[in-house]
C-alpha positions in Angstrom: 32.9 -169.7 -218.4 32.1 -171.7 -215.5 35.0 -170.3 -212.2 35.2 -172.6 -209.7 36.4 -172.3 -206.4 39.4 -174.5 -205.1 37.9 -177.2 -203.4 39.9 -179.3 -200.4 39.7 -182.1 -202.7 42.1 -180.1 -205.7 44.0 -178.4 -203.0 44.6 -181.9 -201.3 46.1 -183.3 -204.9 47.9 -180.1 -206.1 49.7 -180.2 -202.4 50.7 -184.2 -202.9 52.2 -183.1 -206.5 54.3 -180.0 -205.0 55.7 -182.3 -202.4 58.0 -183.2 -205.5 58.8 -179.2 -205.4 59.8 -179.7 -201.6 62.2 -183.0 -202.3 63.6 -180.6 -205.2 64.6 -178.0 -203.2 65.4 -179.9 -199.9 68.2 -182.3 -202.6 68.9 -178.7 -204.1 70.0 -176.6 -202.1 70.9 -179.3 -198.9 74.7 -179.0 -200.1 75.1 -175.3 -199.9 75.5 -176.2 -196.1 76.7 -179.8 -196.8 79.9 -178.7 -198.8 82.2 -176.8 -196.1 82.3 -180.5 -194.5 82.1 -183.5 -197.6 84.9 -181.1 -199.0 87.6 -181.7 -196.3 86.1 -185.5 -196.0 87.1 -185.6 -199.9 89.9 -184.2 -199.8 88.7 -181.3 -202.7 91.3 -178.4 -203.3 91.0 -177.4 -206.7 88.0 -175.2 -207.7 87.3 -178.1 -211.0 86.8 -180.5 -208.5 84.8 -178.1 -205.9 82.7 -177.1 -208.9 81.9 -180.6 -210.1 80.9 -181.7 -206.7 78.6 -178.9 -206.5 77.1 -179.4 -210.1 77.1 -183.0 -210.9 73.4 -183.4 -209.3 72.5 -181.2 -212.4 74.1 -183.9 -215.1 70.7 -186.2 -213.6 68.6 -183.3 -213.5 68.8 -182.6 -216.8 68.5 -185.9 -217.5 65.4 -186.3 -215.8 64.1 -183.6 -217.1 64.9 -184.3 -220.6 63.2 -188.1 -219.8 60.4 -187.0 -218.4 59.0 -185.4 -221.9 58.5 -188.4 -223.5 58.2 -190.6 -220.1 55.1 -188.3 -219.2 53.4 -189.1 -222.3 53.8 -192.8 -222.2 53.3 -193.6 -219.0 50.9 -190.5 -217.7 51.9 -188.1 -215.3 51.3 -189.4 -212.0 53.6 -193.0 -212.6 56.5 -190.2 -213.3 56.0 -188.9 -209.7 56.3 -191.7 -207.8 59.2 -192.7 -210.2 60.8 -189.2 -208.8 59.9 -190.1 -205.6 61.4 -193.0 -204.9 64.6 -191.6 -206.7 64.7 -188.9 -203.8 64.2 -191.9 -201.3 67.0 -194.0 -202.7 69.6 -191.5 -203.5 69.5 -189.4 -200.4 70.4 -191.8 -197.8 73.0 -193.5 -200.3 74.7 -190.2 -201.1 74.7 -189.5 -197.2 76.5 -192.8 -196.4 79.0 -192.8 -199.7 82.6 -193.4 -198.4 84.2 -192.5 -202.1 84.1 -189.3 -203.6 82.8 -191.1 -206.9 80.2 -192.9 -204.8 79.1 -189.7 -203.7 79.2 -188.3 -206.8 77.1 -191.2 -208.8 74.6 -190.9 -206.1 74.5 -187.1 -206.8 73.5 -187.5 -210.1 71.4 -189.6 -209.1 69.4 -187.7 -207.1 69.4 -184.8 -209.8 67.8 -187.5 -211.8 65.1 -187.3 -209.3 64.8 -183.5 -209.1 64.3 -183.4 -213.2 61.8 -185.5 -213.0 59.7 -183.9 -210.7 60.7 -180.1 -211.5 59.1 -180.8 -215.1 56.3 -183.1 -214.2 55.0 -181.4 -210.6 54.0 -177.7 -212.5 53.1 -179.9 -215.6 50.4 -181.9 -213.5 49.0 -178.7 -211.7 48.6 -177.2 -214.5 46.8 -179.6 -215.9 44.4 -180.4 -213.5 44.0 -176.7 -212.0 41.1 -174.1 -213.1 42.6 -171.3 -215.3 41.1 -168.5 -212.8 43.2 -170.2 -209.9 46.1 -172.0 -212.1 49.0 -169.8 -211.4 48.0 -169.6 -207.7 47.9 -173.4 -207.7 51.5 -173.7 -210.0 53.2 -170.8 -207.5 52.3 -173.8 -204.7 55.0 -176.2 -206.6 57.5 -172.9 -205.9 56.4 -172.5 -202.3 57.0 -176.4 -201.7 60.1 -175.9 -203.3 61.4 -172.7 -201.0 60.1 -175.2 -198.1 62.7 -177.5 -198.8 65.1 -175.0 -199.1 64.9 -173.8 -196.0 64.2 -177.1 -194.7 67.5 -177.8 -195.6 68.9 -174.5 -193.8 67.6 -175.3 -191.0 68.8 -178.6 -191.3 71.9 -178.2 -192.0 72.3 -175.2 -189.0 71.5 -177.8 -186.3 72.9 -180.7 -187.3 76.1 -178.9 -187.1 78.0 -178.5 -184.4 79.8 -175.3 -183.2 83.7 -175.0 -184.8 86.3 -173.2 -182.7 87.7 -170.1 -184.1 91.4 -171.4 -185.1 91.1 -175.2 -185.3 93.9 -176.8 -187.0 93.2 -178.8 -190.3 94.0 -182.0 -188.5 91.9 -181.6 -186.2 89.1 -180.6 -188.2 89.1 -183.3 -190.4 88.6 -185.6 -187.4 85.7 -183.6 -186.1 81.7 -184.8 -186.0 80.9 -182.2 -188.7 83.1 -183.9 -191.2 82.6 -187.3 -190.4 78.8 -187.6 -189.9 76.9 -184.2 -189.9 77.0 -183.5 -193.8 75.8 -187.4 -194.2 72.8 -186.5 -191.7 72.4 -183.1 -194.1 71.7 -185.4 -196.7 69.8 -188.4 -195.3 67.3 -185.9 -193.6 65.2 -186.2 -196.8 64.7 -189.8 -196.8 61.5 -189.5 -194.5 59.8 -186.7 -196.8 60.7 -188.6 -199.7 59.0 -191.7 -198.6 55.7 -190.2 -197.7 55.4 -188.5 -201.1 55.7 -191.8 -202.8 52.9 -193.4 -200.7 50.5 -190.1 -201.2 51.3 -190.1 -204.7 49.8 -193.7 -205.2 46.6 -191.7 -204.6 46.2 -189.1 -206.6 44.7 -189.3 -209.9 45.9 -188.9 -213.2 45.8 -185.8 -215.3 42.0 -184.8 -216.8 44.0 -183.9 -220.1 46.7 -187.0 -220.3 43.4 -189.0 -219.4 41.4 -187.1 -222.6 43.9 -187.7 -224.9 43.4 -191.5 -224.2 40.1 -191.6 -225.1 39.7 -192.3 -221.1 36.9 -190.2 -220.8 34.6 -190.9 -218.1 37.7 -190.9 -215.9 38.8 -187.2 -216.6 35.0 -186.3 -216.2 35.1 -187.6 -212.3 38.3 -186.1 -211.8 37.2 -182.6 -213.0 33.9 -183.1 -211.3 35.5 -183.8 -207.9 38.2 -180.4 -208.6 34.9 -178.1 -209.7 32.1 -179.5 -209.6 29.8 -181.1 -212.0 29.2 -178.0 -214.9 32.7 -176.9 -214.6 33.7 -180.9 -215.5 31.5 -180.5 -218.2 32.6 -177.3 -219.7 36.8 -178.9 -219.5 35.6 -181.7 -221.2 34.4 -180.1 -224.0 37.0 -177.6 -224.1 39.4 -180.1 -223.8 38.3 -182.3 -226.9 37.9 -179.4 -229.0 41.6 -179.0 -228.7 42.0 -182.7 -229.0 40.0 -183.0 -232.3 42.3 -179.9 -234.1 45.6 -181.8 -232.8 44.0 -185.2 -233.8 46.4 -185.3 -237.2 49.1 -183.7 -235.5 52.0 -185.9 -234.2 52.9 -184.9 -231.0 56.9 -185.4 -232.0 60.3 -183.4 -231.1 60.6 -182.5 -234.5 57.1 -180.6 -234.6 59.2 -178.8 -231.8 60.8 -176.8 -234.4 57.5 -176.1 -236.9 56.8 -172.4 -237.5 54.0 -171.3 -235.1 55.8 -173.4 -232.3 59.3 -172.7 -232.6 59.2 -169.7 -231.4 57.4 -170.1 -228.4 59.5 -173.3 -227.6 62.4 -170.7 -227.6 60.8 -168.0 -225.8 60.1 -171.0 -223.0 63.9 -172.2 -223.2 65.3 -168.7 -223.0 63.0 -168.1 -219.8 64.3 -170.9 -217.7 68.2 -169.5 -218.6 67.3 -166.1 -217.7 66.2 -167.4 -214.6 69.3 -169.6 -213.7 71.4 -166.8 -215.1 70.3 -164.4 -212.7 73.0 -165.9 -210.4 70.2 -166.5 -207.3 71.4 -169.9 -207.0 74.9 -169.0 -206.5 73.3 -167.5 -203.1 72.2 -170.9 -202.0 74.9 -173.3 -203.3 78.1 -171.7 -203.0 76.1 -169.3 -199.6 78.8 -170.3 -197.1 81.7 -168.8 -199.7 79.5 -165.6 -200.4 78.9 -164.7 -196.8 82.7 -165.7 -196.0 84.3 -163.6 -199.1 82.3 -160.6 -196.9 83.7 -161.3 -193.7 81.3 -163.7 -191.2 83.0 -166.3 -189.7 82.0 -170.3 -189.9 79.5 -170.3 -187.3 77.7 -167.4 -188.6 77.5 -168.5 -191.9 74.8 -170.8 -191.5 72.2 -168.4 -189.5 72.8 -165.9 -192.4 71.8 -169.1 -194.8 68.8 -169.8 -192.5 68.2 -166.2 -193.0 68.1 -165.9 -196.8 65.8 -169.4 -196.7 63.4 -167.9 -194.6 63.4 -164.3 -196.7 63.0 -166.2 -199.6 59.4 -168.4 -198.2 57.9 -165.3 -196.5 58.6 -163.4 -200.5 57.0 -166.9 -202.3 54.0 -166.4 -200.1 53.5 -163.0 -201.2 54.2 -164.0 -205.1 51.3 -167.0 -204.4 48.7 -164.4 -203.5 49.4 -161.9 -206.4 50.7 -163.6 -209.6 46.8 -163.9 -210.4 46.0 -160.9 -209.9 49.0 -158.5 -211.0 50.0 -160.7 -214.5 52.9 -162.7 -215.4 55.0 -159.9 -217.5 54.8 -157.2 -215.1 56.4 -159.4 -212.5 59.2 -161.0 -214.7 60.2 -157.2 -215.4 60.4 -156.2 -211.8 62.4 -159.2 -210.7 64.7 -159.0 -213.4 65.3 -155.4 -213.0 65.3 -155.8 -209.0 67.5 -158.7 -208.7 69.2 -157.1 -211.2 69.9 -153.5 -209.4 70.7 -155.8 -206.0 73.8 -157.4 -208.0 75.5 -154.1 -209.3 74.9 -152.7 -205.9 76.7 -155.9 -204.6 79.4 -155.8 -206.5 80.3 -152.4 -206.1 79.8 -152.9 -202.3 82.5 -155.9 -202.7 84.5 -153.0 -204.8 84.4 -150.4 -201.8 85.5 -152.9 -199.5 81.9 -152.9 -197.6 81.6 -156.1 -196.4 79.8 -157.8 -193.6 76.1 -156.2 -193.4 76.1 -154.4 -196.1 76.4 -157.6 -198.4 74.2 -159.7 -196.3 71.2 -156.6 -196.6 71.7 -156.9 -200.5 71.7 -160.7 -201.3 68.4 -160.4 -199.1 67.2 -157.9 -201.3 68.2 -160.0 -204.6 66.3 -163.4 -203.2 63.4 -161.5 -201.9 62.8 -159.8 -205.4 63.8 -163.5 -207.1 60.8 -165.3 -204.9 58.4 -162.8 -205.7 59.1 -163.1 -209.6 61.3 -164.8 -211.4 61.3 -168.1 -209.4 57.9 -168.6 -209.5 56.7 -166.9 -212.5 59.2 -168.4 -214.7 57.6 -172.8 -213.3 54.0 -170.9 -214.1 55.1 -169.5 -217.6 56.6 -172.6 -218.8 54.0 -174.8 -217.5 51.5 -172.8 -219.3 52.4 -171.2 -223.0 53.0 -174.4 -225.0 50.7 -175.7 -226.8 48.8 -178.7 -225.7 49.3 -181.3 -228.0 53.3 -180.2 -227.6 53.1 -179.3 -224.0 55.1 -182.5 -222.3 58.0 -182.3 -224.6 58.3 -178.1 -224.8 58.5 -178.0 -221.0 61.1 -181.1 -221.5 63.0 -178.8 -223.6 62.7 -175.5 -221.3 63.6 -177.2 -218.1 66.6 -179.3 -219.9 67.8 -175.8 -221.1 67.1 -174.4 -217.1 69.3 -177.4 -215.8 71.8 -176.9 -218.5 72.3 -173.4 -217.9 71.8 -174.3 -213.9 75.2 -176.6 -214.7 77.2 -173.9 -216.2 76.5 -171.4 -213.5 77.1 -173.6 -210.6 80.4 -175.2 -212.0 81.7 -171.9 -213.7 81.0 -169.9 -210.5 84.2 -171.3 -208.3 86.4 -170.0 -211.8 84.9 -167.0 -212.8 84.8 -165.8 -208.9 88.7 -166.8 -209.1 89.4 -164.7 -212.4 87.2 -161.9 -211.6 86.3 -161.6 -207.9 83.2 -160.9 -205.8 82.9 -157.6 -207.7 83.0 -158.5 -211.5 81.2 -161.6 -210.8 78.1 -159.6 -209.3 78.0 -157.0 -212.0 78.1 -159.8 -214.6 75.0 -161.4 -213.1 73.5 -157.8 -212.7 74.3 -157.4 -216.2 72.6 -160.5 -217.5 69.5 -159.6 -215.6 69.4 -156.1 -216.9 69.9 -157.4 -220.5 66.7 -160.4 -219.6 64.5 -157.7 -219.0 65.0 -156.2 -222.4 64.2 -159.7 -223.6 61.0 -160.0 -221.3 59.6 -156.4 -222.6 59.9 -157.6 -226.5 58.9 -161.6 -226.3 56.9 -162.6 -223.6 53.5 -162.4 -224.0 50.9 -162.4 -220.9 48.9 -165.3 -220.2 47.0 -164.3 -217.1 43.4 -165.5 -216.5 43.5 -167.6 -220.0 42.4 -171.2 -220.0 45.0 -173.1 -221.6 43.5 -173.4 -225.0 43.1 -169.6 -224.9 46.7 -169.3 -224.3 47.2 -172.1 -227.5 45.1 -170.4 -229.9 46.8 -166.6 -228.7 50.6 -168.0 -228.9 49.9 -169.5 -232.4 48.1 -167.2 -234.1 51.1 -164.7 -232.9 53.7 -167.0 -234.7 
């Protein structure tokens, strides 16, 4: 088989479609910093409400993600980008500037909207269009925009705030620059970003496979001539239609979801993108400024030590980028369920002794670093990859649904189960959970490294 080197022309396209991975994480993660301030604005006491401020965005995400199955297939890949796009445009700036907590919280989902959309269709596209020698190189790119915008927003957030005295009286609070403009700027930051992706994104091209299955066939050709060259093109092309011609009398439907010889692996994909929410990472980044402040930092710490776990996180992505090719997708789902996994217990037992302050800070680095060298990126890379083709769209629909799902119930249970259980129980349930996915990992998931994705098809269903 033909192994092309990336050329500037496919890394040029596969950085265009992760810029929907950087909007993701920017609109992600931005409230972790955002919250502390839109909270006393609003007026939100209870932990309900705290928790459904925090988690409506995911209410649009899974519906965007649940959309973008059957929007990806009717409309191609690309038009669902710039849909996303200028979603992220529109909502950012409205949410910034809402005056009403139920503005604020329409405009939330909103923007969710926007980041299902593009956390399905960004990996889906890169996938598509990438050489299976490079592909999970090129799909950990998607996760490095997205730990971009996280820190992006980290850093955002840390200088658009202003310094808080010590003991400042509610009142007085309330009326300060933080809480009456800096969490909108948090927020409207991404406007700009947002904006360019939508005019890049009117020139990229459209997925070789999408394009194939269209009968549009000189078109894929030039697009996988200009990403390897003129034999490689030639080689897809054939590949491709092969797989085309066996799915000819299938019917690409939900309901062939749920045939034997797909089930399974539409399961195995679903159960992946909980364990990853489930590993309690994203309670690090939403809900940062209570962690660090249940161990003892004050408010004007805080957001260095959030600045901090963005930055741990990007320099760990980096390192996942250069390896997942090389050391295999299963080995590095078991360490970073077992790492993240060893970081929690350790945390909660440190919340147990009483050891706050450094100690905690040293082991929620440790947990993100071993989450950005796995599960985060892995987990885009599996999904994007083990479906089979003429299902692909609408299994990756279902797996990132059931990741934003489980994303909802983490982030709005969190404020309740901390409540009921504390810092300590709460870690050791999410150490737990990621003990228990590595058990799962070790039996079900099977490796897909260095496979084209028709390899990958014809493996998965012949294991069914």
């Amino acid at each position: 088989m033909t192994k092309p080197q990336p050329t500037v022309y496919l890394w040029a396209i596969t950085l265009v479609a992760a810029m929907g991975g950087l909007l993701f994480g920017y609109d992600w993660v931005v409230i972790g910093g955002a919250r502390q301030f839109y909270e006393v604005y609003f007026h939100l006491t209870s932990e309900e409400m705290i928790g459904w401020a925090n988690s409506c965005a995911l209410v649009g995400c899974f519906a965007g993600s649940f959309v973008a199955g059957y929007a990806g297939e009717r409309f191609g890949r690309r038009r669902v980008l710039i849909a996303s796009a200028i979603l992220f445009a529109v909502s950012s700036g409205l949410t910034g500037w809402s005056y009403s907590f139920a503005t604020f919280i329409c405009w939330r989902i909103v923007g969710g909207t926007a980041i299902g959309l593009s956390s399905n269709i960004s990996p889906l596209y890169i996938a598509e269009i990438s050489p299976a020698t490079i592909r999970g190189r090129l799909v950990s790119l998607n996760q490095f925009a997205i730990v971009v915008g996280i820190l992006l927003a980290q850093i955002a957030n840390w200088k658009i705030a202003r310094p808080i005295p010590d003991h400042i009286s509610q009142a007085l609070f309330l009326q300060s620059w933080n809480v009456q403009y800096a969490w909108r700027w948090m927020f409207c930051a991404v406007v700009v970003p947002a904006v360019l992706f939508t005019m890049m994104s009117l020139f990229i091209p459209e997925s070789p496979r999408w394009l194939l299955a269209r009968g549009r066939s000189d078109e894929a050709y030039k697009v996988l001539s200009r990403v390897g060259g003129r034999s490689y093109a030639l080689s897809e092309v054939a590949n491709i239609k092969v797989t085309l011609q066996a799915e000819e009398n299938a019917q690409a439907s939900w309901r062939e979801l749920w045939l034997p010889g797909v089930r399974k692996i539409v399961l195995i994909g679903a159960a992946l993108a909980v364990l990853q929410q489930w590993t309690g990472i994203n309670i690090l980044f939403n809900y940062a400024a209570e962690v660090y402040r249940s161990a003892g930092y004050g408010e004007n710490d805080i957001l260095l030590n959030i600045v901090i776990t963005g930055a741990i996180n990007l320099i760990f992505t980096v390192i996942a980028m250069l390896i997942v090719d090389r050391v295999g997708r299963r080995p590095m789902m078991l360490l970073g369920c077992i790492g993240v996994g060893l970081s929690h217990l350790l945390s909660g037992y440190a919340y147990r002794a009483g050891l706050h302050g450094s100690a905690v800070l040293v082991l929620t680095l440790s947990a993100i670093a071993c989450y950005a060298l796995t599960l985060a990126p892995v987990t885009w890379v599996l999904i994007s990859e083990i479906f089979p083709n003429h299902v692909r769209s609408r299994a990756v629909s279902v797996a990132v649904s059931a990741l934003w799902i489980a994303s909802f119930a983490l982030t709005y249970t969190f404020p309740l189960i901390n409540r009921a259980l504390g810092s300590s129980g709460t870690f050791l349930g999410y150490g737990t959970i990621c003990m228990l996915g590595a058990v799962f990992v070790f039996v079900f998931v099977p490796e897909t490294k260095g496979k084209t994705l028709e390899e990958i098809e014809a493996k998965v269903l012949t294991s069914n």
